[in-house]
N, C-alpha and C positions, 0 to 999 in steps of 0.2 A: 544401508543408511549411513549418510555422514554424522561427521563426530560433532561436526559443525555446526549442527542445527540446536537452536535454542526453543524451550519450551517458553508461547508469550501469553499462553491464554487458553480460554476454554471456549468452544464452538457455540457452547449455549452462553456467551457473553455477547455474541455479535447477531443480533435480526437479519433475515434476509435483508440483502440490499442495503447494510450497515458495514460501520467502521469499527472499530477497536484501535486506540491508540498505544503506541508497544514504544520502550525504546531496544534498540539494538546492541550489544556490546555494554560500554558505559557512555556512549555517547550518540548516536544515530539515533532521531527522532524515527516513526515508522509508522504506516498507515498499514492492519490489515483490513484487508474490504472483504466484504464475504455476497455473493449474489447465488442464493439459491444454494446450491452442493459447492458451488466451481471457489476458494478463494484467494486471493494475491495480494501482497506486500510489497509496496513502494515507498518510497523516502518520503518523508514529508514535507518536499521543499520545493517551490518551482524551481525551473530553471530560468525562465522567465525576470524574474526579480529577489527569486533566496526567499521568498514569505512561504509560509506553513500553509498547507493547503486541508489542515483539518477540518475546517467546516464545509469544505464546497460540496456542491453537489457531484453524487455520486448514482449513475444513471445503471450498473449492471457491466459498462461495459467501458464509461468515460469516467474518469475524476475531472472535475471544473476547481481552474485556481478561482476561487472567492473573489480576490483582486483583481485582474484584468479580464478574466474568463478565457485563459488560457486553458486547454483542456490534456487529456492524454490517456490514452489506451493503457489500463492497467493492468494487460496479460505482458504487453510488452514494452510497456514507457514511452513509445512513442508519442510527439507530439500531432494533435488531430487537428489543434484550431491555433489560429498564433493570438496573442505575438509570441510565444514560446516557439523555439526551435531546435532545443534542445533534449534529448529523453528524462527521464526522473530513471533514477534507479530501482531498481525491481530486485525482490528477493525469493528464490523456491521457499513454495509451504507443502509444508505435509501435514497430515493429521492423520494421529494416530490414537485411538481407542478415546477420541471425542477432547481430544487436547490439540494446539495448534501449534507447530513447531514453524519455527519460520529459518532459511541457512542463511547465515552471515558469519562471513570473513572482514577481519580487521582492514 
């Protein structure tokens, strides 16, 4: 295990197919999305335009920026639909004894 990993929350705070907002460090805003068992951490920020993509919809496998409906694959930040063509940054999670640890470096 990394030393790395900060603890942002607890597994029974996020519904299938839900969010949990986290910051990271003292400053990185952070989406974790949880879909069924599987869950991942991405920044909260298009790249598209820099706006927060906490409301958008979140399909299991897409986050939607709210704003243009930019989309992007949240195992790997990829972007799926433009106008975004840039990835969102993504962070390993772990979960360990029902808490959620997400890795970030400064």
């Amino acid at each position: 295990m990394s030393d790395h990993f900060e603890k942002v929350g607890l597994v029974s705070e996020i519904p299938d197919v839900g969010r949990l907002s986290v910051i990271l460090g003292d400053e990185v805003s952070a989406l974790v999305l949880r879909a069924g068992d599987d869950f991942y951490c991405v920044e909260d920020i298009c790249t598209h335009d820099g706006q927060p993509m906490t409301e958008g919809e979140f399909d299991g496998c897409e986050l939607t920026c709210p704003r243009h409906g930019a989309k992007f694959d949240v195992k790997t930040g990829a972007p799926t639909r433009m106008p975004a063509t840039e990835p969102i940054r993504t962070f390993p999670v772990e979960i360990r004894n029902g808490e959620i640890y997400v890795e970030y470096d400064d």
